[in-house]
DODRENVO-163809 format. One record per residue (C-alpha): x, y negated, z. Coordinates in pm, whole numbers. Each point is the difference from the previous one (the first is absolute). Example, Ala and Ser with C-alpha at 12.3 -4.5 7.8 and 13.67 -1.06 7.14 Angstrom:
DODRENVO-163809
<atom px="1230" py="450" pz="780"/>
<atom px="137" py="-344" pz="-66"/>
end
This chain:
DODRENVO-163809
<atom px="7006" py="-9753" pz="9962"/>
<atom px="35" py="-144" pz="-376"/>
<atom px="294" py="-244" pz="115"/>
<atom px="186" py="324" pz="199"/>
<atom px="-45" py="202" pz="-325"/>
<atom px="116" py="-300" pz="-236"/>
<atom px="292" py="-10" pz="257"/>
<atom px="84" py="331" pz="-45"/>
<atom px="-28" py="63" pz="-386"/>
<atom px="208" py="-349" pz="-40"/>
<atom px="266" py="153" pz="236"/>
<atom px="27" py="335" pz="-170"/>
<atom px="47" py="-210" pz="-315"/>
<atom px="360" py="-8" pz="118"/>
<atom px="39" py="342" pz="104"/>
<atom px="100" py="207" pz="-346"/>
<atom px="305" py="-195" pz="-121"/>
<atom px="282" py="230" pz="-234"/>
<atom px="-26" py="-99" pz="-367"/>
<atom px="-88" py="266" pz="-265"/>
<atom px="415" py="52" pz="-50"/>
<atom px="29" py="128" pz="357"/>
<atom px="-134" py="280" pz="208"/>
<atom px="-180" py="-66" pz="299"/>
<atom px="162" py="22" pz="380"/>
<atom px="38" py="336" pz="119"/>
<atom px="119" py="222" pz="259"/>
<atom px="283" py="245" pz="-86"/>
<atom px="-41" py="369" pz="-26"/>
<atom px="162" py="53" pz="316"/>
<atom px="-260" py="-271" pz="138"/>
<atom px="231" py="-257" pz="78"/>
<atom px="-79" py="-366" pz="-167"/>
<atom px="362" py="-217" pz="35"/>
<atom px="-22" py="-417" pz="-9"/>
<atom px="307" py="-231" pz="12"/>
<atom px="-131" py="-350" pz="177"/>
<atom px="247" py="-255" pz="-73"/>
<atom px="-53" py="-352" pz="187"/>
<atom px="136" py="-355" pz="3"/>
<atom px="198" py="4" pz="-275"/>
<atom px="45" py="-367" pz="-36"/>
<atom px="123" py="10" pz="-340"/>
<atom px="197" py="-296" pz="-128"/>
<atom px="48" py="98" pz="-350"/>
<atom px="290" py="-261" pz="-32"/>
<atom px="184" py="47" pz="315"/>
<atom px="260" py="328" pz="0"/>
<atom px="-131" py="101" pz="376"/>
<atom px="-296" py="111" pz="-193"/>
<atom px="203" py="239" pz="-200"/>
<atom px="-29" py="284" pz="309"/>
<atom px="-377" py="-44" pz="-12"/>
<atom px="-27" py="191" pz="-392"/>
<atom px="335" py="249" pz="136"/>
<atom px="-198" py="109" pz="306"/>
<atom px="-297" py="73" pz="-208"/>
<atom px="163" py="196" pz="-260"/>
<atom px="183" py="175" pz="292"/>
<atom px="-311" py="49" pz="196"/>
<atom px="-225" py="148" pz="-312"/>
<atom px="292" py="203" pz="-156"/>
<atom px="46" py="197" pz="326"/>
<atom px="-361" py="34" pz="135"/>
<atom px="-209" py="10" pz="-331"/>
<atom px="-311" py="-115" pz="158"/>
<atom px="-378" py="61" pz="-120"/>
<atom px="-39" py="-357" pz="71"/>
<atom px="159" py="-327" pz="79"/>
<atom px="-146" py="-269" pz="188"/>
<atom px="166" py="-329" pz="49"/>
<atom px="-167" py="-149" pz="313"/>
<atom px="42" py="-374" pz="-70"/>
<atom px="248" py="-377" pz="3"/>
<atom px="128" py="190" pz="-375"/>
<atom px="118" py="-370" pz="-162"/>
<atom px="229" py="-287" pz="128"/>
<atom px="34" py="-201" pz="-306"/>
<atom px="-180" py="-148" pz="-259"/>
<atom px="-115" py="36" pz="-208"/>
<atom px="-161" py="327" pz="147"/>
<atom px="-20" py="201" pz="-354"/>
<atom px="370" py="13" pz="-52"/>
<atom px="-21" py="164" pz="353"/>
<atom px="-258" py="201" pz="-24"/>
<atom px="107" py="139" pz="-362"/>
<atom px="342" py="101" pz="168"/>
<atom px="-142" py="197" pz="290"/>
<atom px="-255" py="206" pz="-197"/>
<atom px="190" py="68" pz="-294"/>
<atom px="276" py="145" pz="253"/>
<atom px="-260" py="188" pz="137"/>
<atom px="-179" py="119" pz="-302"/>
<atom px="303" py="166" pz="-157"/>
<atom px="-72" py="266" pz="268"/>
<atom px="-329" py="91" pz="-212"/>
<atom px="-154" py="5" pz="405"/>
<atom px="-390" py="-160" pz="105"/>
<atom px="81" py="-312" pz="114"/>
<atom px="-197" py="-277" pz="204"/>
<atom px="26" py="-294" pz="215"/>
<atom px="-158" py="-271" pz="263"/>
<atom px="89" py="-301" pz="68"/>
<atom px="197" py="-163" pz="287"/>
<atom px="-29" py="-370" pz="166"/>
<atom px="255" py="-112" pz="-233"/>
<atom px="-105" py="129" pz="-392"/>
<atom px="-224" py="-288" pz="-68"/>
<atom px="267" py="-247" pz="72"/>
<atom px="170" py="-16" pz="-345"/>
<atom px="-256" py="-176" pz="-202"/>
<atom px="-161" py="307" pz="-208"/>
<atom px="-343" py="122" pz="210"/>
<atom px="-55" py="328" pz="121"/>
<atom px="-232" py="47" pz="-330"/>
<atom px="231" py="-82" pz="-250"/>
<atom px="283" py="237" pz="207"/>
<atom px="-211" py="301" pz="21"/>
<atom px="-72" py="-20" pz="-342"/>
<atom px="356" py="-16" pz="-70"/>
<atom px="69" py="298" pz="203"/>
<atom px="-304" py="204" pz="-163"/>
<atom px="214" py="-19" pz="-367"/>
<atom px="245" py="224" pz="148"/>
<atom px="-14" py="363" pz="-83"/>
<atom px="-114" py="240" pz="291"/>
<atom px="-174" py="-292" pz="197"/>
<atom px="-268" py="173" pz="219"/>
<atom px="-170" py="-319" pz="73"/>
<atom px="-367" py="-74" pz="-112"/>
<atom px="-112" py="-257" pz="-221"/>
<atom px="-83" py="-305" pz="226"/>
<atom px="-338" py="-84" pz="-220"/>
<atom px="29" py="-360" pz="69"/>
<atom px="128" py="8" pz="376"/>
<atom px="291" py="-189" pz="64"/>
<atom px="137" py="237" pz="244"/>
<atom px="-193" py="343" pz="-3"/>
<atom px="40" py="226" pz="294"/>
<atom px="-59" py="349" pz="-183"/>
<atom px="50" py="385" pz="161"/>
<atom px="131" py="294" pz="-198"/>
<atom px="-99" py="334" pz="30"/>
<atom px="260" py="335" pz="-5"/>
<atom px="-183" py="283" pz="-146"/>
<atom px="43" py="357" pz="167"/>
<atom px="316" py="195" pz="-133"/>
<atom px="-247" py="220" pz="-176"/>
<atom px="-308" py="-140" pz="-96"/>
<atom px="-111" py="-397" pz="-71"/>
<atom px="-161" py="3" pz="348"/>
<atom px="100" py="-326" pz="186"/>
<atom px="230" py="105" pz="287"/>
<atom px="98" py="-319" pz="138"/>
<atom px="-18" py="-368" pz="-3"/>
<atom px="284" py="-324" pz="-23"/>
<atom px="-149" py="-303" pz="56"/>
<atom px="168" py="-335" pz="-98"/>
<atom px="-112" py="-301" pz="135"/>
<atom px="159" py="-378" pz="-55"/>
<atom px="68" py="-115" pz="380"/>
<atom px="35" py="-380" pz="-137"/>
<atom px="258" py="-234" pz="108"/>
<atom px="21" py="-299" pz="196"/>
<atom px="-279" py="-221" pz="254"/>
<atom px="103" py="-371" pz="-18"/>
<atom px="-173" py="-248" pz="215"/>
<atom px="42" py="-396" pz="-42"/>
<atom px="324" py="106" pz="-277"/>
<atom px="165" py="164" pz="277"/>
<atom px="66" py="402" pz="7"/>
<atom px="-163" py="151" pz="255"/>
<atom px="-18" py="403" pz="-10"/>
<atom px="-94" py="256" pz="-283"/>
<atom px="-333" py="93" pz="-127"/>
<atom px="-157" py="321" pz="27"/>
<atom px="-213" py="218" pz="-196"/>
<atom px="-330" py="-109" pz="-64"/>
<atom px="-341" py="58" pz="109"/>
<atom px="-125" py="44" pz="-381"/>
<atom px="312" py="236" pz="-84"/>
<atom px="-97" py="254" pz="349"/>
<atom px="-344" py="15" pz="-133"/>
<atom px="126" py="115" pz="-343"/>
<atom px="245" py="234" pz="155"/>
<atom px="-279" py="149" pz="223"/>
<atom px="-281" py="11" pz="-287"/>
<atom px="262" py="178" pz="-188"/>
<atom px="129" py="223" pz="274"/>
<atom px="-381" py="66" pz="56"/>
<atom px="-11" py="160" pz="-378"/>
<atom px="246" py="199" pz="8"/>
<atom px="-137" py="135" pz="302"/>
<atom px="-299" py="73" pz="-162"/>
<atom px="141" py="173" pz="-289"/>
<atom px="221" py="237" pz="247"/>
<atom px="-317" py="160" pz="153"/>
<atom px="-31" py="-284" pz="299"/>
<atom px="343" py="56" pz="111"/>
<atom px="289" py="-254" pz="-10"/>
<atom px="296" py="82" pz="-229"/>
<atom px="322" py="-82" pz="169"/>
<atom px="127" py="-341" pz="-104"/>
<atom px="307" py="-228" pz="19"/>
<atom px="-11" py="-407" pz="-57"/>
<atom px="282" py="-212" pz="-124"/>
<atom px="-7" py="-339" pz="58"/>
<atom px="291" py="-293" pz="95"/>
<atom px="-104" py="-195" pz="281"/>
<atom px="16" py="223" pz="349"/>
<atom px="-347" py="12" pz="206"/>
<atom px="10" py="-119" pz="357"/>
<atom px="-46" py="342" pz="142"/>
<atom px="406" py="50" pz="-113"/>
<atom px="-18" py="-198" pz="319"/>
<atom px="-216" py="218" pz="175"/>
<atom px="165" py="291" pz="-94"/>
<atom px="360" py="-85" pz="104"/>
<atom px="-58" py="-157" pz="350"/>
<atom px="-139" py="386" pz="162"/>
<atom px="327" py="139" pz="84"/>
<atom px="-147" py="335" pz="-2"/>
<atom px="-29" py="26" pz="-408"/>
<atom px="248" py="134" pz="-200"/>
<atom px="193" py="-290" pz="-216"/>
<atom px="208" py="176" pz="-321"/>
<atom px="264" py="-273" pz="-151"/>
<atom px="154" py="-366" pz="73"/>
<atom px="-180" py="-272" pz="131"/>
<atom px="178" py="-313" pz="-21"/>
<atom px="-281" py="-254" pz="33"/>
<atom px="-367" py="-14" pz="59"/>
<atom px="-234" py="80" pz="-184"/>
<atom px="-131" py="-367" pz="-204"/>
<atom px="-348" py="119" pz="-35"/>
<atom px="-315" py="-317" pz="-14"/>
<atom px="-128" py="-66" pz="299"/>
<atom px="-308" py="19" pz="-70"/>
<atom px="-149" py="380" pz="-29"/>
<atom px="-268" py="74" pz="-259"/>
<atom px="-59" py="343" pz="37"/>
<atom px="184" py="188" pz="-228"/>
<atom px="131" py="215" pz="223"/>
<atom px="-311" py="45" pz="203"/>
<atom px="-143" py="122" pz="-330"/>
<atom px="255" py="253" pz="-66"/>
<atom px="-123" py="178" pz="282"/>
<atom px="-358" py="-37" pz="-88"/>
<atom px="55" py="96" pz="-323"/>
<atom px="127" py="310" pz="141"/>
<atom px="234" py="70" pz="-336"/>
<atom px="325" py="-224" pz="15"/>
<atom px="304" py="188" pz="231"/>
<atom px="316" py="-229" pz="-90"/>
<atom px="19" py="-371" pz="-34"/>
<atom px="378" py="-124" pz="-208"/>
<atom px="78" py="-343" pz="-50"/>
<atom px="318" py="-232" pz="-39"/>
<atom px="24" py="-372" pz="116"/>
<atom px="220" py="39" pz="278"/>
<atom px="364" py="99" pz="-158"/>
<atom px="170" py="111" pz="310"/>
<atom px="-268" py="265" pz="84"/>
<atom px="-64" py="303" pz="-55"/>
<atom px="-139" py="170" pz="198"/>
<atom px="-302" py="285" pz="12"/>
<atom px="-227" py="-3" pz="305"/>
<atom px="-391" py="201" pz="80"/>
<atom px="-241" py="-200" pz="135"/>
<atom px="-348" py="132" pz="27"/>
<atom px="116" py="319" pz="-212"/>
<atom px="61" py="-251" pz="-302"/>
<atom px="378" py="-54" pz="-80"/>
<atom px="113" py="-326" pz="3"/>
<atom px="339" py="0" pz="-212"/>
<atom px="236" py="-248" pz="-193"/>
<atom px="167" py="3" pz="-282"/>
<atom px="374" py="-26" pz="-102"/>
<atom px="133" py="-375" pz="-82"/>
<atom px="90" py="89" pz="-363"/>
<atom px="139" py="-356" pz="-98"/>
<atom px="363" py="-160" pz="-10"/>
<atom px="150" py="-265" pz="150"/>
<atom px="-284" py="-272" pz="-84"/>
<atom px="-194" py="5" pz="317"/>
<atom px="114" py="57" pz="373"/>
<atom px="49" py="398" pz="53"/>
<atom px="204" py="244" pz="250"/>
<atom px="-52" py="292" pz="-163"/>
<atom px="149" py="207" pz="-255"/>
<atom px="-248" py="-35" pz="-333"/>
<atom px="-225" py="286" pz="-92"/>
<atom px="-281" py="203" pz="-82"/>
<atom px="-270" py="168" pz="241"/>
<atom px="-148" py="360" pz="-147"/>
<atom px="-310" py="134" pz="121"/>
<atom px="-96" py="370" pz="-83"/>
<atom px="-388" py="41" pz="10"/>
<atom px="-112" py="379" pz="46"/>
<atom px="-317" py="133" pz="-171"/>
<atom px="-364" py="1" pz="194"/>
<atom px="201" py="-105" pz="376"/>
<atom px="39" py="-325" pz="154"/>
<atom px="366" py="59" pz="35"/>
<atom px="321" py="-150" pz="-148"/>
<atom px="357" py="20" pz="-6"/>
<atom px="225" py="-349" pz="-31"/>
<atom px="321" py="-100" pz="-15"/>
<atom px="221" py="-313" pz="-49"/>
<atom px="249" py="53" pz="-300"/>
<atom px="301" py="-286" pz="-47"/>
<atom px="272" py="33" pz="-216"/>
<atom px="246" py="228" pz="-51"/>
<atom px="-258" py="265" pz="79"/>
<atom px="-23" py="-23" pz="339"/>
<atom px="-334" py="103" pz="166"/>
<atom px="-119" py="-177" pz="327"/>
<atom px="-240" py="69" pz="256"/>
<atom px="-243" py="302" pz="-147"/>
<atom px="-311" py="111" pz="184"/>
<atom px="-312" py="164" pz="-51"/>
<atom px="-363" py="-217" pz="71"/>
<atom px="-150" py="79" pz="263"/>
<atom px="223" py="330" pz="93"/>
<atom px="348" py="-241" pz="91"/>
<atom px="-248" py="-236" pz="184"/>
<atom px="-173" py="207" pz="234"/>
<atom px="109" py="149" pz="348"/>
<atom px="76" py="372" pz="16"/>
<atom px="-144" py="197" pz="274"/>
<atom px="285" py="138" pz="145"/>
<atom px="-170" py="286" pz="199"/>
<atom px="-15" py="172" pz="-339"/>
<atom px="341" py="-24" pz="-102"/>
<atom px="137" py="340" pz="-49"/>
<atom px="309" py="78" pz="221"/>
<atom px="358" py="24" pz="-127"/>
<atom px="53" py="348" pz="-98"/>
<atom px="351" py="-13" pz="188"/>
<atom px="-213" py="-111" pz="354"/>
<atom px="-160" py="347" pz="-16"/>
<atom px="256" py="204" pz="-5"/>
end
């Protein structure tokens, strides 16, 4: 009992992250809560295909004016990784918007660890992310208040979904999430849960990597499938649980990652949406689609959602509602055409 506890208070330790300059995550009056997830930006800071990368974010946050932007991972191509880093988050900054990242498969590759990055990306103004009190790569959550009180009213969860297995030098899949980081999401799930009254606040997780049940989800030809998918899902073939303890949890309702840049697609699957991101990079990895941004529109005390995919020149892409565009109708209670009656 001790060690669950220990688990618990360690976990929340990484749950109240704005600094004293900002004001905390909250929903809107009209109890809508708007995040911008950009993904895969590959950044190359001396190559000129990385120019659309800072233009698509400018574009992006100038029209949609988010409460929050998450960048889900692979950020840096180039080292070193500060000279990177320093131009993606001072681009995104300027907008005076929360801010906060993961990392992909890819971010560690550059010869600056994921300590020494996230501390870099911390000294930016409006960073919503914790202070990783001697972790290398924290996983943390954030709470949005209510639109009219400092009542928690939801939960985002970031978790790091690692990088690469290797086995005699030789590549041979991609990690997953952890044992150790599930029981820290759970403990921590389990506490807010407590603090609501017993009952599970709705929740969304961000992480890169896709879990193996984007497999599961797309083979049943009966479910609903919102966007492009242009190759399968690269998910680790081996399955910890996270997804199993989503549903235990009882509070997480969307899942949004990156990895895979010609996807992106939204899916249910067990009444927990399974959903991509928008490639957001340039020409310095393989991609088929038009760069972007994907926005997600949280709405106050409902496991619901709005999403869209926005790429440039303002065009919008593939908008539904979670779980109303995913479910069947029953068509027995569709009213009649008012010209059918006459």
């Amino acid at each position: 009992m001790m060690k669950r506890l220990i688990v618990a208070i360690l976990g929340l330790s990484l749950v109240f992250p704005l600094s004293a300059q900002d004001k905390s995550l909250k929903f809107r009056p009209d109890g809508s809560f708007k995040i911008v997830q950009f993904t895969d930006l590959h950044y190359d800071y001396s190559k000129p295909e990385s120019r659309i990368v800072l233009k698509r974010i400018d574009e992006v946050l100038n029209a949609e004016k988010p409460d929050l932007v998450v960048i889900t991972g692979d950020l840096i191509y180039a080292s070193p990784a500060r000279k990177g880093l320093r131009d993606i988050f001072k681009c995104i900054s300027a907008h005076e918007v929360p801010f906060c990242s993961v990392w992909g498969n890819h971010d560690a590759d550059f010869g600056t660890c994921k300590g020494a990055m996230y501390d870099i990306i911390r000294s930016f103004p409006f960073c919503a992310m914790p202070p990783r009190d001697g972790k290398s790569s924290p996983d943390y959550a954030l709470p949005v208040l209510s639109s009219d009180s400092d009542r928690v009213s939801e939960v985002l969860y970031f978790l790091d979904s690692n990088a690469h297995l290797f086995r005699d030098g030789k590549f041979v899949g991609y990690d997953c999430i952890r044992e150790e980081q599930i029981e820290w999401y759970k403990a921590t799930s389990r506490e807010f849960t407590l603090n609501n009254g017993g009952e599970a606040l709705p929740a969304v997780a961000f992480f890169h990597i896709p879990l193996p049940e984007y497999h599961d989800a797309v083979r049943d030809e009966y479910r609903t499938m919102i966007g492009t998918r242009m190759e399968p899902a690269c998910s680790p073939e081996r399955n910890s649980g996270m997804f199993a303890a989503c549903k235990e949890m009882g509070d997480v309702m969307a899942i949004f990652v990156g990895h895979d840049h010609d996807d992106d697609y939204a899916v249910e699957f067990q009444d927990i949406l399974l959903a991509y991101g928008r490639f957001t990079g340039g020409n310095t990895e393989y991609n088929n689609l038009p760069n972007g941004a994907r926005v997600i529109i949280l709405k106050e005390g409902r496991r619901e959602l709005d999403s869209y995919v926005r790429i440039g020149g303002g065009q919008i892409l593939y908008p539904f509602n979670f779980p109303g565009s995913f479910h069947q109708s029953d068509w027995r209670q569709r009213p009649l055409d008012p010209e059918c009656l006459q």
